[in-house]
Each structure stands twice: as structure tokens, then as C-alpha cells.
N, C-alpha and C positions, 0 to 999 in steps of 0.2 A: 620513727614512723608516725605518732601522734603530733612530734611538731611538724611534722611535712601535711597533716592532714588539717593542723592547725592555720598553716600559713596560705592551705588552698579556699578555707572557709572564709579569711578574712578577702582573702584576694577577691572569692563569691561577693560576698556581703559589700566589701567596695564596689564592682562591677555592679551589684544591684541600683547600688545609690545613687551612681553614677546614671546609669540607665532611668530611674524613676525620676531625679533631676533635668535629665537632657528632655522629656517625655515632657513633662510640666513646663520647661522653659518653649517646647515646642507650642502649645496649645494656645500661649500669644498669641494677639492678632497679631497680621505684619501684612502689606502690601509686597507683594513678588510674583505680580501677573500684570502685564501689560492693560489686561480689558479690568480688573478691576481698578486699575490706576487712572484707566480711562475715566470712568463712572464715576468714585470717590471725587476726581478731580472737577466733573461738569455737573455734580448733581445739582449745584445750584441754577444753572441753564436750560437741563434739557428739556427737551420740547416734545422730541420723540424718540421711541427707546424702543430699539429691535435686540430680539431676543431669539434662541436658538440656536442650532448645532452647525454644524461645516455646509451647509444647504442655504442657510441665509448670511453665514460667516462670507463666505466666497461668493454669495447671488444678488447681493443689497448693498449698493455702493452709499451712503450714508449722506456724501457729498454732495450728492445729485437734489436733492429736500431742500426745500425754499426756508427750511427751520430747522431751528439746532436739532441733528440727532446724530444720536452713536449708537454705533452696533455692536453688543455684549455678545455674539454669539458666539460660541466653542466647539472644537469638534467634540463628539462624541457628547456634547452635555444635555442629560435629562431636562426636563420642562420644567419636573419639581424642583430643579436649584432654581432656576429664571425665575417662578412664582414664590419662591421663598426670598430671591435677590429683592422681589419688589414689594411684597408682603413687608419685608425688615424697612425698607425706607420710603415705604410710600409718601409717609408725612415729612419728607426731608428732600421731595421733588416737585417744588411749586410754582414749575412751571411747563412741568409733564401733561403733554398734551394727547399723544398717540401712544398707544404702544402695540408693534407688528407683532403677532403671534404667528408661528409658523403650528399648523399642524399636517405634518406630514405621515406618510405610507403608516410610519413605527411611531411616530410620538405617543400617540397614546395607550401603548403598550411597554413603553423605554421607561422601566424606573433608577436604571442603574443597579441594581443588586444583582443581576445575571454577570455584568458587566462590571465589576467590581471596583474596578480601578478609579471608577467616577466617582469615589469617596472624596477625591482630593478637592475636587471642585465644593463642596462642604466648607473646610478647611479654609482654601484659597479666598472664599467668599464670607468666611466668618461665621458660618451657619450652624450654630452648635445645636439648636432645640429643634430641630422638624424633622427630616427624612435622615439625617446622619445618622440617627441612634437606631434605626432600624438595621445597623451594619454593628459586627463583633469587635473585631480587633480594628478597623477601618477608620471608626469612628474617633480614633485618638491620630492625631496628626504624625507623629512619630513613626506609624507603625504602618500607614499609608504612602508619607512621602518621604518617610529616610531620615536619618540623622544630617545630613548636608543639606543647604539652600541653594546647589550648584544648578541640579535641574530644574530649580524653580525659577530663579533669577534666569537663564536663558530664555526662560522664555519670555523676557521682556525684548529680547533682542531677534524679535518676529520679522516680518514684513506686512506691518501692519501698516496702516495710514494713520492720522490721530483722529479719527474717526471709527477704527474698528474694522475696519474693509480688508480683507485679504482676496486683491485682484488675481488669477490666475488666467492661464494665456497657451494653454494646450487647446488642440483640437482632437476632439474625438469623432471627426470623421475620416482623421488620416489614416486611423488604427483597422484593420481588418475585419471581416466581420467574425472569422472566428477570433480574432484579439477581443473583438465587442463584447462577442457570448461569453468568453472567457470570463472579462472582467467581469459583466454581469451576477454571472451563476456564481462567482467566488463571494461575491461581493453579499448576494442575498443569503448564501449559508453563514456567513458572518451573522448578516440582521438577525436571522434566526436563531443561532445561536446568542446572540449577545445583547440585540435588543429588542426581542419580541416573544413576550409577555402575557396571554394574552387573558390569565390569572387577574393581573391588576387593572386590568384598562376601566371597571368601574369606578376605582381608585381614584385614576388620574380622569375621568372626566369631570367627576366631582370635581377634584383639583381647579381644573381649570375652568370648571362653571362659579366658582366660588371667585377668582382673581378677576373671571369679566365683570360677574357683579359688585367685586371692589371698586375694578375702576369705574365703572358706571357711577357709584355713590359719589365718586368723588370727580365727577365731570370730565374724562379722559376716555376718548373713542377708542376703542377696541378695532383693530384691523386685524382679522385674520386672513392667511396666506399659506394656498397653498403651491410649495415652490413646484417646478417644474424637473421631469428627470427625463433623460432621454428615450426613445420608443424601445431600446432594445431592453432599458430595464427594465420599463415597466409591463412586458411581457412575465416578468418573473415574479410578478405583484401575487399575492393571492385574491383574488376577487372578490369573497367573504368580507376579507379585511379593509378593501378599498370602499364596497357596500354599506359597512357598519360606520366606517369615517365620515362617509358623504352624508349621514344620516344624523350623524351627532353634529355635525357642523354646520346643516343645513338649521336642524332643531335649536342649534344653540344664538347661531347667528339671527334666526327670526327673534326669539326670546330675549335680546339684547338688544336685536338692532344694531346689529353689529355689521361690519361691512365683508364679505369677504370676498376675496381674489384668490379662482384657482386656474393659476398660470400652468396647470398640466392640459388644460382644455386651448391654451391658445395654440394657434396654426404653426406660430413663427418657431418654437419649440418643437419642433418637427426634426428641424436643421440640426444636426448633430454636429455642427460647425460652430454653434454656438454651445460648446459644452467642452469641459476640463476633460471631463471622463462618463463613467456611464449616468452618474448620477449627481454634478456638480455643474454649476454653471462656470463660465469662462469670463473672461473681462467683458468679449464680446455681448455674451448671453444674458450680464451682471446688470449694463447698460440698458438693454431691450427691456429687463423685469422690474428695475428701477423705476424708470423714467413710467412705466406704466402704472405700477403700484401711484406713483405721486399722484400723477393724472386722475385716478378714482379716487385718490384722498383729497383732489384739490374739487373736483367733479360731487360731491358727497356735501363739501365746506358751501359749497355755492345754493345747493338746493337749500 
């Protein structure tokens, strides 16, 4: 019995070592994300640099820009990685001209901690000293994205462009209107659930009063944006929270001089023709908010 109890201790004591080895070898940097390979690889070019979640990922064709720009954005990814992605390299992008901030419905209430799983984008992005350690076991690579790089490495093999643009090509006028409500109402208990916050939102405005004043110091226009979601969602808005956004963005935007475009207010966004789903634009939709975004940044260049 005592050598059976011996031989389970050691097998322990192996399995730990093991385990604290594989943990340490994990916490390496490593590129195994398609948008950080994007960035790493153009830092020396870019010119202008969109940031954001599946709202600017699928509504900002990158293409379409008379100057080099790529679009970092991810689904589900908080604003504090994006201000920490640019925080860490600001002095290693010199020729960073623009950069598109989306503030949308929830960003300024999305820190990722409701939502847990956004640890990895830490990780993925190298981000070991800012909002990562605000997470328990998260905060170590190993214990957020696994012992394997299978699900990390797939996701280089996206449909991305090399530009960062993920086109989609549904219509969400085909869908029903109880299909619309449906998706809507599932869609907003989600946000509530998982990213709205509304604890931190002094947090992150700080946050992000502090990244425009960066770029400001260092000669780079601030474009804020706010995307566009379809009428049925935005029925399911709280009005509080769209009142408190309009009011920090209006405040922030004079206080910078900052430009901003909020494409929930144009006509053409009406058309649920131009949209994936309840709250995403489509290739079609991508093209209209593009091309218009350019227009006010080339519109702004002129005065």
C-alpha cells in the first residue's frame, strides 16, 4: 500500500512539473492570429489603423482608403485591448495617421471581465501589464487558451482579406419580422448579459479620453464612429445608455477636435437590405459606410 501511494505521489509531482513547464513555455510570445500578423507585419506603413469588434470587422472595407490601412478589429474584443494594442506600439507606427475608433451601443461598458473569454485577446496581442491581470486564472495563457495551438492557429485560416475585412453577404430583409425580433431580443440579452457593464463605463471613458489625447500629442486624427445597426435592433437599445454615449462623444469629440461619424443617423441604414443580420453590416452595407467614412476624412484633410 505505501509503495502504491508512493508511486501516485511521484506520478503527482511529475504531472505538476509537467503542467508548470507547459504553463511557462506557454506565456511566450508567439504570433497565431491572422490580425496580429496583419499589424506586426505593416507596422512600418500604416497610415490608418481601425480598431474594434465584429461591427467594424464586417462594416469597414480597409480597401476602399486612398492610404494604407488595416483593420485590427475582432469579434467580441473590448476597446481596452485596442488602447493597449496602441498604447504598446505607438512609437513603432511612424506613419500612423488616423485611427477609426468605433464607439458603439456597449463599448463603453464592455470590459471583458463579464465575458471572460476575452482574456485571450491579452495573450494573442502580448499584453501582459494592463487590463490582463485584472483576470484570476485567465491571465496566465495556458489556462485561457489550452494546452494545444490547434484553435489558435485556425484562426489564421479566416476569410479575411490582407487588409483585415471580413465581407459578409446575407440580407437581413429576407428574414421575417418575427425572425428579426427574434434575433434582435436574443441578441440584446446576450449584450446584457456579457457586455454591459455599466460599473465601469467611468473606467473606460477615462480609457479612451486618455488614447485620443495620445494620439493628439503625437499628430494622428482621431476618427470616431459610430457604426450603424439595423431599426429593429435598435428598438431594443436602452435609451439611458444611448443618451449617456451621445453625451460623452459629443463632449470628447469637441475637446479633441476630433471628427465623428454617426452612421446610426444616416437615411440609407434604414434598408435592412444592407445588413448581415440584426446588428452587422453586409458587403453591401460595408461599401455605403466606407466610402462615406473616406469622404468626411478626405472632406476634414481639405479644410
Amino acid at each position: 500500500m505505501n509503495l502504491f501511494v508512493k508511486k501516485i505521489s511521484i506520478l503527482l509531482l511529475l504531472t505538476f512539473i509537467l503542467l508548470f513547464v507547459i504553463i511557462i513555455l506557454k506565456e511566450r510570445d508567439s504570433i497565431v492570429t491572422s490580425k496580429r500578423y496583419l499589424f506586426e507585419s505593416n507596422k512600418s506603413s500604416i497610415e490608418c489603423l481601425i480598431i474594434g469588434t465584429s461591427h467594424t470587422f464586417m462594416g469597414i472595407n480597409p480597401k476602399l482608403f486612398p492610404f494604407k490601412t488595416i483593420n485590427i478589429a475582432e469579434n467580441g474584443k473590448p476597446i481596452e485591448v485596442d488602447i493597449e494594442i496602441i498604447e504598446k506600439n505607438i512609437n513603432n507606427l511612424p506613419n500612423l495617421k488616423y485611427v477609426i475608433i468605433p464607439i458603439d451601443y456597449f463599448t463603453l461598458y464592455f470590459s471583458g471581465m463579464k465575458e471572460r473569454s476575452t482574456a485571450k485577446f491579452y495573450h494573442h496581442w502580448n499584453l501582459k501589464d494592463g487590463m490582463i491581470r485584472s483576470y484570476s486564472s485567465e491571465r496566465y495563457h495556458f489556462f485561457t487558451c489550452g494546452y494545444s495551438f490547434y484553435n489558435e492557429i485556425l484562426k489564421k485560416q479566416t476569410n479575411d482579406s490582407n487588409s483585415g475585412y471580413n465581407p459578409e453577404v446575407n440580407d437581413f430583409s429576407k428574414s421575417t419580422p418575427s425572425q428579426q425580433k427574434n434575433y434582435c431580443e436574443k441578441k440584446m440579452d446576450s449584450w446584457n448579459q456579457f457586455f454591459i457593464d455599466t460599473s465601469i463605463s467611468i473606467y473606460v471613458q477615462k480609457r479612451v479620453q486618455k488614447l485620443v489625447t495620445l494620439l493628439k500629442e503625437k499628430k494622428i486624427h482621431t476618427i470616431l464612429v459610430t457604426m450603424p445597426v439595423s431599426e429593429a435592433f435598435s428598438k431594443e437599445y436602452d435609451k439611458n445608455l444611448v443618451r449617456k454615449n451621445s453625451l460623452f462623444i459629443q463632449k470628447l469629440s469637441k475637446e479633441s477636435n476630433s471628427l465623428y461619424i454617426n452612421l446610426e443617423n444616416y437615411y440609407q441604414f434604414k434598408n435592412d437590405s444592407l445588413f448581415n443580420d440584426g446588428d452587422h453590416l453586409n458587403s453591401k452595407g460595408a461599401l455605403i459606410a466606407t466610402v462615406e467614412i473616406k469622404k468626411r476624412i478626405l472632406s476634414r484633410l481639405l479644410k
